[in-house]
Biopython code that builds the backbone (N, CA, C, O; Angstrom):
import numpy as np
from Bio.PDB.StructureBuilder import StructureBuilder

atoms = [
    (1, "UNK", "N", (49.727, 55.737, 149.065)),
    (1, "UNK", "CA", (50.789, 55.736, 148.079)),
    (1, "UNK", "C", (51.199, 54.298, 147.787)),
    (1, "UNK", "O", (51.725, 53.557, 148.617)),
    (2, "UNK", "N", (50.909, 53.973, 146.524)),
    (2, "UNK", "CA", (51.689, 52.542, 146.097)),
    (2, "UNK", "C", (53.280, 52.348, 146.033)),
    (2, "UNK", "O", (53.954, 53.240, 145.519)),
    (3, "UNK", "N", (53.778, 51.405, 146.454)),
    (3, "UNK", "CA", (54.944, 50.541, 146.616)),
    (3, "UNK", "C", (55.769, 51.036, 145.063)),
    (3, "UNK", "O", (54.852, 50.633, 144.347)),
    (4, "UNK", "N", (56.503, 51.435, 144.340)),
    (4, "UNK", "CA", (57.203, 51.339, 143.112)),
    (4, "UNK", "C", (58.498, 50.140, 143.485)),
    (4, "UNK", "O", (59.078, 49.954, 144.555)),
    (5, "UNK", "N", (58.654, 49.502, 142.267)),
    (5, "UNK", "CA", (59.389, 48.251, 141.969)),
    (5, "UNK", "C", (60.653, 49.441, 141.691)),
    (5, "UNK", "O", (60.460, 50.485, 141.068)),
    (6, "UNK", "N", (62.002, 49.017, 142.314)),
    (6, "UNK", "CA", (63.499, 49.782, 142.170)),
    (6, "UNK", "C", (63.522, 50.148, 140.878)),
    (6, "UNK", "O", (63.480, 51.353, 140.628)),
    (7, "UNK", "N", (63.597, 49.120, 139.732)),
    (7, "UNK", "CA", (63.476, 49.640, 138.436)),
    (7, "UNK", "C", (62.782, 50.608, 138.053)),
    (7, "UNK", "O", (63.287, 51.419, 137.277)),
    (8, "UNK", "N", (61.169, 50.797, 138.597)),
    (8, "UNK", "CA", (60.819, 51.605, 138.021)),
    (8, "UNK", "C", (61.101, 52.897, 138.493)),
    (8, "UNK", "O", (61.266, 53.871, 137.759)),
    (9, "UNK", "N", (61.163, 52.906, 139.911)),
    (9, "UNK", "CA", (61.864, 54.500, 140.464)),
    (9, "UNK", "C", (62.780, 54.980, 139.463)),
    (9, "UNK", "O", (62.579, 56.057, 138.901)),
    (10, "UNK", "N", (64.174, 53.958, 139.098)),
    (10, "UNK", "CA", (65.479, 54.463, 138.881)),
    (10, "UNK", "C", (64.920, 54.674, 137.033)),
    (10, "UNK", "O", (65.711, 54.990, 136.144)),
    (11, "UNK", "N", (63.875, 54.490, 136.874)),
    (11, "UNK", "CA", (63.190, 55.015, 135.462)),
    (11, "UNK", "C", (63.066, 56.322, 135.319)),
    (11, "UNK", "O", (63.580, 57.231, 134.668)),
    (12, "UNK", "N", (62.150, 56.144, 136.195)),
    (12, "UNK", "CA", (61.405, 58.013, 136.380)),
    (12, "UNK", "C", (62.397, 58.684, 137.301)),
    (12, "UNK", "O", (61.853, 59.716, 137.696)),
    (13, "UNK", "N", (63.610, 58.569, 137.825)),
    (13, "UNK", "CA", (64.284, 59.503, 137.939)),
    (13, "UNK", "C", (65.166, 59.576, 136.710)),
    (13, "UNK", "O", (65.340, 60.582, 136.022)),
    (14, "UNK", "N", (65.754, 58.251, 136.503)),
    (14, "UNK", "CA", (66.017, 58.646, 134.852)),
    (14, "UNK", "C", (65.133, 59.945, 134.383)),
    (14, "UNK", "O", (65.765, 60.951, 134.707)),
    (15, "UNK", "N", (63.876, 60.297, 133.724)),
    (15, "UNK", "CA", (63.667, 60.640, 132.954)),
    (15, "UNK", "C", (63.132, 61.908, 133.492)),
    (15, "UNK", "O", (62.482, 62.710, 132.821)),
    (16, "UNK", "N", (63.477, 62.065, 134.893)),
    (16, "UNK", "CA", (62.963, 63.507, 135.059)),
    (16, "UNK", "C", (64.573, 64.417, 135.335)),
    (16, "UNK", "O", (64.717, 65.631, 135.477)),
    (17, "UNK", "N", (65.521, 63.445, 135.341)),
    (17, "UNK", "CA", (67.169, 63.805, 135.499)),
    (17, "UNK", "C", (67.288, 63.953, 133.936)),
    (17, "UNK", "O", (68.295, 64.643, 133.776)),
    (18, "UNK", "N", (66.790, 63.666, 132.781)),
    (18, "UNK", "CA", (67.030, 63.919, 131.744)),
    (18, "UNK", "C", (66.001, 65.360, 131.110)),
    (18, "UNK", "O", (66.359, 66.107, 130.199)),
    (19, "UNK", "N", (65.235, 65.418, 131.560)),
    (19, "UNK", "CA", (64.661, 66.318, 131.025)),
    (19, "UNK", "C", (64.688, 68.025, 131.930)),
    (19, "UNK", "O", (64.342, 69.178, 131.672)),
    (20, "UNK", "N", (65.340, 67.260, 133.106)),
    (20, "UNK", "CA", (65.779, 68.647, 134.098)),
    (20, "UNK", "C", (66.700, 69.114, 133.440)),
    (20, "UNK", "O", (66.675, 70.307, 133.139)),
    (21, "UNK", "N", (67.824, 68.227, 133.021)),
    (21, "UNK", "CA", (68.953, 68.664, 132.168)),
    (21, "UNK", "C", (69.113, 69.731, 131.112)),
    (21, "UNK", "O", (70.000, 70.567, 130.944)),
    (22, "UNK", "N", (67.934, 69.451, 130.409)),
    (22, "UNK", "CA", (67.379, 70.064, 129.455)),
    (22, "UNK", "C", (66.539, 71.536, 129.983)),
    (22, "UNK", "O", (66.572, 72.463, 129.174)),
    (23, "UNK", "N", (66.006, 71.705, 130.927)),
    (23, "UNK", "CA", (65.741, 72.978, 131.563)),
    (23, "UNK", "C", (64.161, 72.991, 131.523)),
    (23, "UNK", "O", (63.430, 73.957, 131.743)),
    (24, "UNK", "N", (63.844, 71.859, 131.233)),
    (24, "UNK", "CA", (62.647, 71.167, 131.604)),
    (24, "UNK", "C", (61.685, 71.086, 129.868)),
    (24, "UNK", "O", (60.563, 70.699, 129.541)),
    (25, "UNK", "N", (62.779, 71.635, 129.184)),
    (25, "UNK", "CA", (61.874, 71.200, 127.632)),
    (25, "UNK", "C", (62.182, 69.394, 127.546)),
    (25, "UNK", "O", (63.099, 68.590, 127.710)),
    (26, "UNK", "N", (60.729, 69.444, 127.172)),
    (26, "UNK", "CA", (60.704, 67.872, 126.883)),
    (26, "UNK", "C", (61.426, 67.616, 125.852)),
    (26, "UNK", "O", (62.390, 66.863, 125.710)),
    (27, "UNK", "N", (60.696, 68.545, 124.889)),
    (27, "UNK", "CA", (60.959, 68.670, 123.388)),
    (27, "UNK", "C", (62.748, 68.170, 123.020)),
    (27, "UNK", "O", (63.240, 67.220, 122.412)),
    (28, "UNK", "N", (63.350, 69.433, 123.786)),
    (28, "UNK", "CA", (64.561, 69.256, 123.675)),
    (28, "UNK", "C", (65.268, 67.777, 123.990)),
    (28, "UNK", "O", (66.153, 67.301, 123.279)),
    (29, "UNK", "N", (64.800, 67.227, 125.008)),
    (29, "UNK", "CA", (65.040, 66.035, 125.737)),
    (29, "UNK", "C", (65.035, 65.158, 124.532)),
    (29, "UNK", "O", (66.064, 64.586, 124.173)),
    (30, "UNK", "N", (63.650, 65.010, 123.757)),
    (30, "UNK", "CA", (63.459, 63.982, 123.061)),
    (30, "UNK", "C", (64.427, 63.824, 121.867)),
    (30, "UNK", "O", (64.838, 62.842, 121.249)),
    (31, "UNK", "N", (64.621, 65.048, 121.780)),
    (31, "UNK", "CA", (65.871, 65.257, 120.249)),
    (31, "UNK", "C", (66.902, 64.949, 120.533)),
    (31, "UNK", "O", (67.567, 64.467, 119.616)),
    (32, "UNK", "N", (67.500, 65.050, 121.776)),
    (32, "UNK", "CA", (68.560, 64.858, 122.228)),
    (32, "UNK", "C", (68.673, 63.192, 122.123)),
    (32, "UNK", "O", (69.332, 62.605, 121.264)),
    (33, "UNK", "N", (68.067, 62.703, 122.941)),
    (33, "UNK", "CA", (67.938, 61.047, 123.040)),
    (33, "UNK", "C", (67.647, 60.487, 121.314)),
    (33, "UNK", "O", (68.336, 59.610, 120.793)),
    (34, "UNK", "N", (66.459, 61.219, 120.585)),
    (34, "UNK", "CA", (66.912, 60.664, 119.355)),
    (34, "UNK", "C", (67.863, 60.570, 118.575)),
    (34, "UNK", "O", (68.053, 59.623, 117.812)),
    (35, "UNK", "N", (68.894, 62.028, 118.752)),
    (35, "UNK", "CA", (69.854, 61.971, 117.797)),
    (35, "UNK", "C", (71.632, 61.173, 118.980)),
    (35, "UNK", "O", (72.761, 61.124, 118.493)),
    (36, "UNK", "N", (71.282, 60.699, 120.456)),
    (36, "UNK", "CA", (71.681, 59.480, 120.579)),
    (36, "UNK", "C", (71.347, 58.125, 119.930)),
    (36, "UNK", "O", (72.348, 57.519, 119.547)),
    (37, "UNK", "N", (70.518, 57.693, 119.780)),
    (37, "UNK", "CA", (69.985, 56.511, 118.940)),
    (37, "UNK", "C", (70.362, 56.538, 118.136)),
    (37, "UNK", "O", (70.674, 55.393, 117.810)),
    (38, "UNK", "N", (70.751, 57.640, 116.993)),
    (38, "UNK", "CA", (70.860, 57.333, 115.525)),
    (38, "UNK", "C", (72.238, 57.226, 115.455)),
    (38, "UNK", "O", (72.713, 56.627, 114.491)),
    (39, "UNK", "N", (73.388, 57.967, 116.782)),
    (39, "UNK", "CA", (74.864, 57.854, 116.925)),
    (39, "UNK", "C", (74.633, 56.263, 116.970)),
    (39, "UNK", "O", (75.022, 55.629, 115.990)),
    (40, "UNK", "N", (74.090, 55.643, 117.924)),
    (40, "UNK", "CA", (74.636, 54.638, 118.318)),
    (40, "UNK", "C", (74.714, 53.339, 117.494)),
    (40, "UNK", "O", (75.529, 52.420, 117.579)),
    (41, "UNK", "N", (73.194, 53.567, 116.313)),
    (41, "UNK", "CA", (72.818, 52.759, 115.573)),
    (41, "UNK", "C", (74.171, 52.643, 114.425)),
    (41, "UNK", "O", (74.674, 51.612, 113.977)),
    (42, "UNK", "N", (74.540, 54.060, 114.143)),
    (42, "UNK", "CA", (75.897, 54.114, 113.448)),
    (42, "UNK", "C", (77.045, 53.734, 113.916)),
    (42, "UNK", "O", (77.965, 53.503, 113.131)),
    (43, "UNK", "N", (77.151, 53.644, 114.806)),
    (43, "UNK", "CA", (78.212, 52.826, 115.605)),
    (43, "UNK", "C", (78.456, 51.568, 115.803)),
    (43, "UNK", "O", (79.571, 51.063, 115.934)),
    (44, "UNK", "N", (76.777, 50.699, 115.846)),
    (44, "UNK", "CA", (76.693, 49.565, 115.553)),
    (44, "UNK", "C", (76.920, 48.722, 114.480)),
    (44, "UNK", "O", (77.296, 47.550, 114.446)),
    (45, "UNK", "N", (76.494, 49.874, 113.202)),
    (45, "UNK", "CA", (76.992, 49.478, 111.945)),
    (45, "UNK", "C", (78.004, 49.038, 111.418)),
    (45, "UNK", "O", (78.233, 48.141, 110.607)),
    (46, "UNK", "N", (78.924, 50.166, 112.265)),
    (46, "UNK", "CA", (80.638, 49.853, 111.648)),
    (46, "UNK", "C", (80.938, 48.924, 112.459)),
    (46, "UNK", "O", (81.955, 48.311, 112.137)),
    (47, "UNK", "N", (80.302, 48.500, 113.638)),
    (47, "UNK", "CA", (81.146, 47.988, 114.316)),
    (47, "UNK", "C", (81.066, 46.209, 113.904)),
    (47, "UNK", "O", (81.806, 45.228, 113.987)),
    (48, "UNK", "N", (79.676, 46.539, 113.425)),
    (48, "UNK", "CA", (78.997, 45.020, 112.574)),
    (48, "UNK", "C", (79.777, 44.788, 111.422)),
    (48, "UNK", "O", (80.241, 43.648, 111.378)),
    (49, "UNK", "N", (80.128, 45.697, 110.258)),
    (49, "UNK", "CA", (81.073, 45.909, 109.168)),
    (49, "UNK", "C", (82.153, 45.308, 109.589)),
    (49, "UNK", "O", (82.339, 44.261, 108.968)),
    (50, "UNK", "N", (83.321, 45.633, 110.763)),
    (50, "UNK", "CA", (84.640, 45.177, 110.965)),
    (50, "UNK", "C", (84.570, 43.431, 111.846)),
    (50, "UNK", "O", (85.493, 42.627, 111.719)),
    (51, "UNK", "N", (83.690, 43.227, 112.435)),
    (51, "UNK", "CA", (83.614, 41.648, 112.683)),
    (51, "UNK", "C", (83.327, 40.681, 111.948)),
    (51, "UNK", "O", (82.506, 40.564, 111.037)),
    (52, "UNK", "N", (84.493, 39.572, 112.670)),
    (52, "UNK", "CA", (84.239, 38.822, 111.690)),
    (52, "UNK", "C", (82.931, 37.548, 112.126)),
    (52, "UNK", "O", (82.681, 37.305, 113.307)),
    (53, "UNK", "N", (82.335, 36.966, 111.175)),
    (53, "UNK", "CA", (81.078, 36.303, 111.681)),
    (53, "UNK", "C", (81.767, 35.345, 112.695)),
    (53, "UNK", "O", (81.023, 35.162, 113.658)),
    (54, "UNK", "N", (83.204, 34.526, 112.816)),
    (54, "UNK", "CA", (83.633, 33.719, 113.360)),
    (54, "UNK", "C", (84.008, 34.311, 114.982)),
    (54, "UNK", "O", (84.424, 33.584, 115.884)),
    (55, "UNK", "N", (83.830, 35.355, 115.068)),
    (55, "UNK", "CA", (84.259, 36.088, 116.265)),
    (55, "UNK", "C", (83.073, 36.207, 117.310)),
    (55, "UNK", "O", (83.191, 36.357, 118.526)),
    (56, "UNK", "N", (82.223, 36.135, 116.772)),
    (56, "UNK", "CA", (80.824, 36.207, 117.044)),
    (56, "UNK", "C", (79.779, 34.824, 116.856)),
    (56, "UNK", "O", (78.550, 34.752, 116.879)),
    (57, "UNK", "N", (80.926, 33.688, 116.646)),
    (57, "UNK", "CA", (79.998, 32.674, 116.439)),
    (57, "UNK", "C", (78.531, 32.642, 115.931)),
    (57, "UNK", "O", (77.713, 31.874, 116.437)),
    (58, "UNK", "N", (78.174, 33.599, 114.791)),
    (58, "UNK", "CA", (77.421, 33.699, 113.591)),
    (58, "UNK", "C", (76.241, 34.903, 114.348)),
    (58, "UNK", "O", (75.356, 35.226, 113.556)),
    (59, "UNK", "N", (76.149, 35.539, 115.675)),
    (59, "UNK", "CA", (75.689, 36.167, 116.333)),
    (59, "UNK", "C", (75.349, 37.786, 115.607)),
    (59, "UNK", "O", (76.317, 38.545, 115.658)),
    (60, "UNK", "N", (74.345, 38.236, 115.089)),
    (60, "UNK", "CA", (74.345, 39.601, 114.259)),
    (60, "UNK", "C", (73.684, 41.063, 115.269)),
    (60, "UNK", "O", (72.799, 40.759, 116.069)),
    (61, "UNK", "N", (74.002, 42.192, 115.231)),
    (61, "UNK", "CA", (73.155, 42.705, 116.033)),
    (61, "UNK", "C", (72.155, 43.278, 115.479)),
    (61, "UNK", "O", (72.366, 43.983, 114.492)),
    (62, "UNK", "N", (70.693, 43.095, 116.036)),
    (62, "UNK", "CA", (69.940, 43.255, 116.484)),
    (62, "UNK", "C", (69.513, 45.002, 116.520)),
    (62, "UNK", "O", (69.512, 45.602, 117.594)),
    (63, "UNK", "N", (69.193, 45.631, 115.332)),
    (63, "UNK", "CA", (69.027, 47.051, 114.966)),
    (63, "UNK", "C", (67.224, 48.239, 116.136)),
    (63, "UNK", "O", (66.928, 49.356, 116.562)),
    (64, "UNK", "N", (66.536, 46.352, 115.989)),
    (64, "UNK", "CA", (65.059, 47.290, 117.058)),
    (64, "UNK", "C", (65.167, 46.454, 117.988)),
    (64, "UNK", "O", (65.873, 45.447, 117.918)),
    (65, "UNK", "N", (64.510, 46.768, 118.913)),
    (65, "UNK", "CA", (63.870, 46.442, 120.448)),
    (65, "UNK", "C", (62.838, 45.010, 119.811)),
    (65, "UNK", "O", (62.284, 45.091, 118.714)),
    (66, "UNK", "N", (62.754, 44.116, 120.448)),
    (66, "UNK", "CA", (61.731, 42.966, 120.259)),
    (66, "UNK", "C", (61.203, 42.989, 121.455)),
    (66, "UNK", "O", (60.306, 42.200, 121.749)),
]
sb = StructureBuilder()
sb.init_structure("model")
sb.init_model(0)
sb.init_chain("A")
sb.init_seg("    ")
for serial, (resi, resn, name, xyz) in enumerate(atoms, 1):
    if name == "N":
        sb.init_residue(resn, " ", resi, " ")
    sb.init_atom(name, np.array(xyz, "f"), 0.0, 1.0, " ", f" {name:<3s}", serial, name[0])
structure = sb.get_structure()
C-alpha cells in the first residue's frame, strides 16, 4: 500500500463524504456541487458590483481556476 500525502486523503474523503451524502448517486452529487458553483459565482458578482476598486487596491476576482 502506498503512503497518501494528508491532502490527498482529506480529498477522497471529501468526495466519498459527498457523494455518501447523496446516497451514493454520483449523478446527484455532481448537480449538487454544480449548482453550488453557479451560487457562488453569483455571489461573487454582486459582491464585485458593490466594491470599490480603491478597497481592493485595483485587485478583481478571478471567475476560473488558472
Amino acid at each position: 500500500m502506498r503512503e497518501q500525502p494528508i491532502g490527498e486523503a482529506v480529498e477522497n474523503d471529501e468526495r466519498e463524504e459527498v457523494i455518501a451524502y447523496h446516497g451514493g448517486d454520483a449523478r446527484a452529487a455532481v448537480g449538487t456541487l454544480l449548482e453550488d458553483i453557479r451560487h457562488l459565482r453569483r455571489q461573487l458578482a454582486l459582491a464585485e458590483g458593490v466594491m470599490s476598486k480603491g478597497m481592493t487596491r485595483g485587485w478583481r476576482p478571478d471567475y476560473d481556476r488558472r
